[in-house]
Structures are given as C-alpha cells and as structure tokens.
Biotite code that builds the C-alpha atoms (Angstrom):
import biotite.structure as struc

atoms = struc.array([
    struc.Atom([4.354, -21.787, 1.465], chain_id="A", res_id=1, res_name="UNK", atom_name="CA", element="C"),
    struc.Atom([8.411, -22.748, 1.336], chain_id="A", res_id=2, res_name="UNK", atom_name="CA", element="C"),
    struc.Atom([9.124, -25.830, 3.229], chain_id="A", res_id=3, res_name="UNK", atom_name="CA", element="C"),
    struc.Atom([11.566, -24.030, 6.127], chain_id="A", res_id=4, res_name="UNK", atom_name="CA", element="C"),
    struc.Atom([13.471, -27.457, 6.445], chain_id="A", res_id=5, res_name="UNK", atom_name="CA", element="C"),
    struc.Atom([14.480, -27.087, 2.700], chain_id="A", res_id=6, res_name="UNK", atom_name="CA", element="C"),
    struc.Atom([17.502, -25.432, 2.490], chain_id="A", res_id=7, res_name="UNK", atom_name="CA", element="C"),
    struc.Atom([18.168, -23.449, -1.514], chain_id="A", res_id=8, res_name="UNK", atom_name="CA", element="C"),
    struc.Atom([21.316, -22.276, -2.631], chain_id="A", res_id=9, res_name="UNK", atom_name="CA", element="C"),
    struc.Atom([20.566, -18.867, -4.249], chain_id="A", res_id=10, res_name="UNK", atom_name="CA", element="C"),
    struc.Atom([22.898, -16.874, -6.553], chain_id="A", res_id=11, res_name="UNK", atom_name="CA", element="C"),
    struc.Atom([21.710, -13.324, -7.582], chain_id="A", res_id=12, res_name="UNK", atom_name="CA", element="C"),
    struc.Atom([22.603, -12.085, -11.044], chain_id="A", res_id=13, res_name="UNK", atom_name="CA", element="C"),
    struc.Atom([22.631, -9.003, -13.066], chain_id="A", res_id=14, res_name="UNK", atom_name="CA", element="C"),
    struc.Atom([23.739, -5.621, -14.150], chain_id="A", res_id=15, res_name="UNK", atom_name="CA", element="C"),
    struc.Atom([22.676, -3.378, -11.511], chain_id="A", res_id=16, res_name="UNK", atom_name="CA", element="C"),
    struc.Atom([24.301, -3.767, -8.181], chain_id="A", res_id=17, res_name="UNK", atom_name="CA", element="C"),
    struc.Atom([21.681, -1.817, -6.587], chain_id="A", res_id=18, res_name="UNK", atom_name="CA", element="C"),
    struc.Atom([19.083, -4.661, -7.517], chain_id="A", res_id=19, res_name="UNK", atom_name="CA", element="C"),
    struc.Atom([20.860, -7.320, -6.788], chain_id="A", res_id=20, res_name="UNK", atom_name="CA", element="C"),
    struc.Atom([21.750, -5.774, -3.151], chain_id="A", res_id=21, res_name="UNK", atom_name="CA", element="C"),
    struc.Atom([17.946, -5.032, -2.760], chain_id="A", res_id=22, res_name="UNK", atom_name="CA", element="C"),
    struc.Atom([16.789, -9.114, -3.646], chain_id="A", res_id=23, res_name="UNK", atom_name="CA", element="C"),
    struc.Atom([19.851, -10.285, -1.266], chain_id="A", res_id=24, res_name="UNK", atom_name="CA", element="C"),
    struc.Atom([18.457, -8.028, 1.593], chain_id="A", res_id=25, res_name="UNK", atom_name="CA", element="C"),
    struc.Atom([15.164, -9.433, 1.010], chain_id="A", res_id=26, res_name="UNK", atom_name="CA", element="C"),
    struc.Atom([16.777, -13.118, 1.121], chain_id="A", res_id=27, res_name="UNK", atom_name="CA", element="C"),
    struc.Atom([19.901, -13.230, 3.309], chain_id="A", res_id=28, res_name="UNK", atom_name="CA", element="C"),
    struc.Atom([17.530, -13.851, 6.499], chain_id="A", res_id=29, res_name="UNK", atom_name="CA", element="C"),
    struc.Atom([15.357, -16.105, 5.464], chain_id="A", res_id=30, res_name="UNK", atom_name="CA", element="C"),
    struc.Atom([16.416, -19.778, 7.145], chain_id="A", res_id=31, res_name="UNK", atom_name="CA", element="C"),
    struc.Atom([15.726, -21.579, 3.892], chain_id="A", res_id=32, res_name="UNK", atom_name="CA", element="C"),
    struc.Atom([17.798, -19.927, 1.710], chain_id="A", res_id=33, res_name="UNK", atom_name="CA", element="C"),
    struc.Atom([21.417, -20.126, 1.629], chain_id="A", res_id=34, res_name="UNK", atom_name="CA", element="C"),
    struc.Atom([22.788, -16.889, -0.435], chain_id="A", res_id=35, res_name="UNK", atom_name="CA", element="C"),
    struc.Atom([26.115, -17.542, -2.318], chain_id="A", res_id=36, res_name="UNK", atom_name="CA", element="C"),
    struc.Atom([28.342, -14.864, -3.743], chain_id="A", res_id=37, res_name="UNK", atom_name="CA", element="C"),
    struc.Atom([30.127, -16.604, -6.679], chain_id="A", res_id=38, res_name="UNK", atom_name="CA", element="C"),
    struc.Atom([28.383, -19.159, -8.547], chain_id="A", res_id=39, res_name="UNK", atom_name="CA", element="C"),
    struc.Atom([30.177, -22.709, -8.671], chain_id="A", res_id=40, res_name="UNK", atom_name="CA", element="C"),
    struc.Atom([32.119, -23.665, -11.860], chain_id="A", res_id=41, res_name="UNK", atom_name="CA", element="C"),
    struc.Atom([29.691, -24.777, -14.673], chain_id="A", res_id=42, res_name="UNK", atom_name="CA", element="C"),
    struc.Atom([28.692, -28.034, -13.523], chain_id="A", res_id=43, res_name="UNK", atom_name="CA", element="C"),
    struc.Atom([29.493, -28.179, -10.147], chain_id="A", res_id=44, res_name="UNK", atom_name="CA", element="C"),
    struc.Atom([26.455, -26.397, -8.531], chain_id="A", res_id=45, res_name="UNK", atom_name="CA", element="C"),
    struc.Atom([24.401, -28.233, -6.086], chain_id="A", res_id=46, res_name="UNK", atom_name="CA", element="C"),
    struc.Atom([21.048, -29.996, -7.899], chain_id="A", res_id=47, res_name="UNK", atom_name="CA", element="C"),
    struc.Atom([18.594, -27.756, -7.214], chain_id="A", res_id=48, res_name="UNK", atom_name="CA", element="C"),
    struc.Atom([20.189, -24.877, -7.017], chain_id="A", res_id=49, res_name="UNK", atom_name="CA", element="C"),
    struc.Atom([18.748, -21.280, -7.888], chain_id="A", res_id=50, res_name="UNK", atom_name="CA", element="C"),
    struc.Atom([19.851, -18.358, -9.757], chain_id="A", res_id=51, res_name="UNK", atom_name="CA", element="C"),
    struc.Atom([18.205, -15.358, -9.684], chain_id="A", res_id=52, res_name="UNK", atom_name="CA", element="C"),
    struc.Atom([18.165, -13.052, -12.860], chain_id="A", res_id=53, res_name="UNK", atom_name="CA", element="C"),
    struc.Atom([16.975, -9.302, -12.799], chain_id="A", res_id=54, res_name="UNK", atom_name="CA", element="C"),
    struc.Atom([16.856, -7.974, -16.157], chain_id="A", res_id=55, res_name="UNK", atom_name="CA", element="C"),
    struc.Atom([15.145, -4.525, -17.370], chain_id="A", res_id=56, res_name="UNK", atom_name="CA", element="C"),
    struc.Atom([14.939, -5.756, -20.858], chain_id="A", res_id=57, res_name="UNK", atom_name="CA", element="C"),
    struc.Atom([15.723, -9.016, -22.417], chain_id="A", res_id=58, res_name="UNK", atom_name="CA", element="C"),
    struc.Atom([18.560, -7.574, -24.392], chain_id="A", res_id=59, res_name="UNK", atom_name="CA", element="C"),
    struc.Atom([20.865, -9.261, -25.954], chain_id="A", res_id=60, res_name="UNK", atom_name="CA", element="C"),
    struc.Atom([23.250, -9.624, -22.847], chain_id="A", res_id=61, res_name="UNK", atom_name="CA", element="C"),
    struc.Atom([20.628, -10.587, -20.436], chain_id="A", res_id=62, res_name="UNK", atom_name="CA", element="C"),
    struc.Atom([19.416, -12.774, -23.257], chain_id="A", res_id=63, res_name="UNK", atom_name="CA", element="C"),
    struc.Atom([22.839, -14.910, -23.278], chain_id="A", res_id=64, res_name="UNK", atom_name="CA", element="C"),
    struc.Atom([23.792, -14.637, -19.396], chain_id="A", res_id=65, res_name="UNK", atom_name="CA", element="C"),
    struc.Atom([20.031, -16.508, -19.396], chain_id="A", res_id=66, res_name="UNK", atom_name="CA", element="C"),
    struc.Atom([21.232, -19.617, -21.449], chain_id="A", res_id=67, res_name="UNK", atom_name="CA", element="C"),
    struc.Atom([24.780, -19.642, -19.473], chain_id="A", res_id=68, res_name="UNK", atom_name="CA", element="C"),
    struc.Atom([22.706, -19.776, -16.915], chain_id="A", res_id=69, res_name="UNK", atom_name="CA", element="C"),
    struc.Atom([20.317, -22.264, -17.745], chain_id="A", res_id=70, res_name="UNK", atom_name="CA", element="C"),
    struc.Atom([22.983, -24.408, -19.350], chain_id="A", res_id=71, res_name="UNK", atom_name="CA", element="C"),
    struc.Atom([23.543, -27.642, -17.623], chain_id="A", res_id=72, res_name="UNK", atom_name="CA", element="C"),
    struc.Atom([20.303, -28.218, -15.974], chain_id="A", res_id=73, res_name="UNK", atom_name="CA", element="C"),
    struc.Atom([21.541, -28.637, -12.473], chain_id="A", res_id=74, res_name="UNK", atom_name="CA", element="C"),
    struc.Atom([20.385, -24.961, -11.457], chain_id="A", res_id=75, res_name="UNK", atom_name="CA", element="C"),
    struc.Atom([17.070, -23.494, -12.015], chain_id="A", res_id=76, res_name="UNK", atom_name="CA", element="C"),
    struc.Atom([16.644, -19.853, -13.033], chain_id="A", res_id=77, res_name="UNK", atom_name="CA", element="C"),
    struc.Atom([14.255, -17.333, -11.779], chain_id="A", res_id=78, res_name="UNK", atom_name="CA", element="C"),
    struc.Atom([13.797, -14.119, -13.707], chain_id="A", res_id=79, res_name="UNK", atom_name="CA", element="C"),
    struc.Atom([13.048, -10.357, -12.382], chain_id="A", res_id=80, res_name="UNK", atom_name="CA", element="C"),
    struc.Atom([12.182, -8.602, -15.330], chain_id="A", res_id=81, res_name="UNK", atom_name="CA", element="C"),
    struc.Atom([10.814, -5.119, -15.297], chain_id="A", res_id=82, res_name="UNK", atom_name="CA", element="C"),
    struc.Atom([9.659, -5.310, -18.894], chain_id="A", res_id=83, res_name="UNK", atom_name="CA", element="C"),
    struc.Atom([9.088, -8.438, -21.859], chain_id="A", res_id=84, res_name="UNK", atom_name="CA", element="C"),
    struc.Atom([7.290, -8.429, -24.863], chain_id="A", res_id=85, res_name="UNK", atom_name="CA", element="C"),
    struc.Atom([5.090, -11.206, -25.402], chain_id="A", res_id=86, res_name="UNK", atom_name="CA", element="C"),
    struc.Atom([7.987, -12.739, -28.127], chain_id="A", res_id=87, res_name="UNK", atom_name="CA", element="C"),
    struc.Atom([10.618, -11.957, -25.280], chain_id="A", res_id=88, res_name="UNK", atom_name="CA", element="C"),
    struc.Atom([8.639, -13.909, -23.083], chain_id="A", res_id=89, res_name="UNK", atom_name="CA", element="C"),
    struc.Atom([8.413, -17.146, -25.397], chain_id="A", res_id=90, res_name="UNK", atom_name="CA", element="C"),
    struc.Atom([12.182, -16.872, -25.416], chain_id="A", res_id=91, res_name="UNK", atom_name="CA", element="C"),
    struc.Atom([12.497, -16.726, -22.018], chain_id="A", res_id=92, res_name="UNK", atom_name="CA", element="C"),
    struc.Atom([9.950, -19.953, -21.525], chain_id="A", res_id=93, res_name="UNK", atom_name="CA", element="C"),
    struc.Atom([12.318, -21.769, -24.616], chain_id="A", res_id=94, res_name="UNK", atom_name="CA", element="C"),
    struc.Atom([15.534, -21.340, -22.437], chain_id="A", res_id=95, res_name="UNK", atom_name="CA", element="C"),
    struc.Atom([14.494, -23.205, -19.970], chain_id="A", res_id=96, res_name="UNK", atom_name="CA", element="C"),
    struc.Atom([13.885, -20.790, -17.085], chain_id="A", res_id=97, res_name="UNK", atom_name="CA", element="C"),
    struc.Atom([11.369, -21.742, -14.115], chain_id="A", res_id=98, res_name="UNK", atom_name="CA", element="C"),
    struc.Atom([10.003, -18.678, -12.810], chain_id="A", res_id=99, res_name="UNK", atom_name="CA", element="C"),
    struc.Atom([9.364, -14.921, -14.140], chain_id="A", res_id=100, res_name="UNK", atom_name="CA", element="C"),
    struc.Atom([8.260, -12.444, -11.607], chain_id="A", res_id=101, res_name="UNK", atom_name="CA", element="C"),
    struc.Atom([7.972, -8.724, -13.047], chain_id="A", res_id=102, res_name="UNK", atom_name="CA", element="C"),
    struc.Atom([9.681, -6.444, -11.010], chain_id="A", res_id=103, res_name="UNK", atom_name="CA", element="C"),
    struc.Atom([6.930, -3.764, -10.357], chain_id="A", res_id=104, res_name="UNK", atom_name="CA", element="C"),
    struc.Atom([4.767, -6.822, -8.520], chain_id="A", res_id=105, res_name="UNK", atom_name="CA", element="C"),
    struc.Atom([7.934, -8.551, -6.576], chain_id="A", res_id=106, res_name="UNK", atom_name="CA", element="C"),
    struc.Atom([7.297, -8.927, -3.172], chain_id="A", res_id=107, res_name="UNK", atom_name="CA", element="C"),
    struc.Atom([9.633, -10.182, -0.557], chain_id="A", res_id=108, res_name="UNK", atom_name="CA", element="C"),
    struc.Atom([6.995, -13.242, -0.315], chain_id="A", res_id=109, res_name="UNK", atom_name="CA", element="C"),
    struc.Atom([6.595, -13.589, -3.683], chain_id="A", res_id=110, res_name="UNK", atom_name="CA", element="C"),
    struc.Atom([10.612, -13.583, -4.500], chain_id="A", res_id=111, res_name="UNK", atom_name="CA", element="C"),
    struc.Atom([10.534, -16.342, -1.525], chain_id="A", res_id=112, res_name="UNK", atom_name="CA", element="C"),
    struc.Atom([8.313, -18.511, -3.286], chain_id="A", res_id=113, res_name="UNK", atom_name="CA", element="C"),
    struc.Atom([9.326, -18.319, -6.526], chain_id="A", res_id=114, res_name="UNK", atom_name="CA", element="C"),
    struc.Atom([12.510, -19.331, -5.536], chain_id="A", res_id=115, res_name="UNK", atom_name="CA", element="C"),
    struc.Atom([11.431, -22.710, -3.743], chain_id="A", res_id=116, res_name="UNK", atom_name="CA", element="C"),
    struc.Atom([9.195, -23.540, -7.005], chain_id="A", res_id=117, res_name="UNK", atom_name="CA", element="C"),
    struc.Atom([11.688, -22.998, -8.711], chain_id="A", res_id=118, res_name="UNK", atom_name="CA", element="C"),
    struc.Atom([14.433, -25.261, -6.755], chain_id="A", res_id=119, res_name="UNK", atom_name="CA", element="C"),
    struc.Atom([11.299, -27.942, -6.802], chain_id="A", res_id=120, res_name="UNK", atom_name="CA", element="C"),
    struc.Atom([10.700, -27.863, -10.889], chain_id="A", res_id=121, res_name="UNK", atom_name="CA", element="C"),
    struc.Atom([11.605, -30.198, -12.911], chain_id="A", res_id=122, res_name="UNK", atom_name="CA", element="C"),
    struc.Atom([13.731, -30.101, -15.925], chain_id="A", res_id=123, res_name="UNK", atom_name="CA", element="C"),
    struc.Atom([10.969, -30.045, -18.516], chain_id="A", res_id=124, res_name="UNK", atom_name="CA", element="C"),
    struc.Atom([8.474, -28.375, -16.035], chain_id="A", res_id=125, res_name="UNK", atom_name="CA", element="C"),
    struc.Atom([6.947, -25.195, -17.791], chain_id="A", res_id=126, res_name="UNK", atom_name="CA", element="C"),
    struc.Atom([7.766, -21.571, -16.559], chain_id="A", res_id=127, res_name="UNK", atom_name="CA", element="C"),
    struc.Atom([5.560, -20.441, -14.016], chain_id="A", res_id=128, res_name="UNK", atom_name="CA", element="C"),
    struc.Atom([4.678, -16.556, -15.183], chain_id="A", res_id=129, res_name="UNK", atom_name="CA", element="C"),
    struc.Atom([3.338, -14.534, -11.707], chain_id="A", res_id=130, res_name="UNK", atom_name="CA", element="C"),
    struc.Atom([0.725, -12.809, -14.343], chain_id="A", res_id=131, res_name="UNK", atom_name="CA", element="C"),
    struc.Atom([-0.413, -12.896, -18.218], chain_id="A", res_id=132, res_name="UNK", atom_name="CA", element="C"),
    struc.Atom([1.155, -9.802, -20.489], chain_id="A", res_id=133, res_name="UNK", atom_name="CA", element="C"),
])
C-alpha cells in the first residue's frame, strides 16, 4: 500500500484529453500525490518524480514522447496502454519506463500504486508489467 506521508509529483501525459482528465480525477484527491499541470524544464523535475503516459498504441509519437520522457532519469514513467505487442513491450522495458498498467485492468488503486512503485524504483530497476501478454 502507498506510504500516505510520501508525497509524488505526478504529471499526466498524452493525446486524449478525455484520458488524461479521467486519471487526474482518479488522482487529484489522493493526499500523496501532488498533480502538476506543466512538467518542469528538462532537468529540473523533482527526483522522484512521476509521469504518467496513456497511449492506445505505441506509435511512433507515443514511442518518442516515451524517451523525452524518460530522458534524464530524474522522473520515472508509468505507462497506460490499451494495447502492445509483445516487441512493443520490449521497447517499452528498453526505454527505461517503471510501470505498464493496460488500460482495460486500471483501477483507481491500481493507478495509485503503480505510481508510488514507480516514484520508489530505481534507475536500473526493471519494469513492473501488471500482467504477462
């Protein structure tokens, strides 16, 4: 369970307003998370920061906002994708991001969690996948 006393800073990323509005309403109350509408300039984002990506596919635009993303190592990286093939996936783990959660099993729990394992991982720590393709 997220340590309450822990306080994230959570950015929400991605092309569909509607999705992002839906994982900030799931978030914005929660007393450990601290929901931030712009990101900070590359480099300047607290250590241990999280950004959450929702994705449909891992196109090629999701694909690079990942690694802009990732880039830097200060932030960590959670992705809601609603669909990855098993080669997407392997991408996905090579850029560096912490957590996927698929977006037909994301729960307001399970979006909680991932984002505190995620803002806990360390820079070399593998992804955590919420279930095998």
């Amino acid at each position: 369970m997220p340590d309450a006393r822990v306080t994230v800073t959570v950015t929400v990323h991605g092309p569909d307003p509607l999705s992002r509005a839906g994982v900030v309403r799931h978030l914005q109350h929660q007393p450990s998370v601290e929901l931030v509408d712009r990101p900070c300039p590359f480099g300047d984002e607290p250590r241990g920061a999280v950004a959450i990506m929702l994705a449909e596919r891992l196109d090629d635009r999701a694909g690079a906002e990942l690694r802009r993303l990732v880039r830097g190592g200060r932030q960590r990286v959670v992705l809601i994708a609603g669909e990855l093939r098993e080669t997407e996936l392997m991408a996905v783990m090579e850029y560096g991001v912490q957590v996927v959660l698929w977006q037909h099993r994301t729960t307001p729990k399970r979006l909680l969690r991932a984002v505190h394992r995620a803002a806990r991982a360390g820079r070399g720590t593998p992804c955590g996948v919420d279930r095998r393709l």
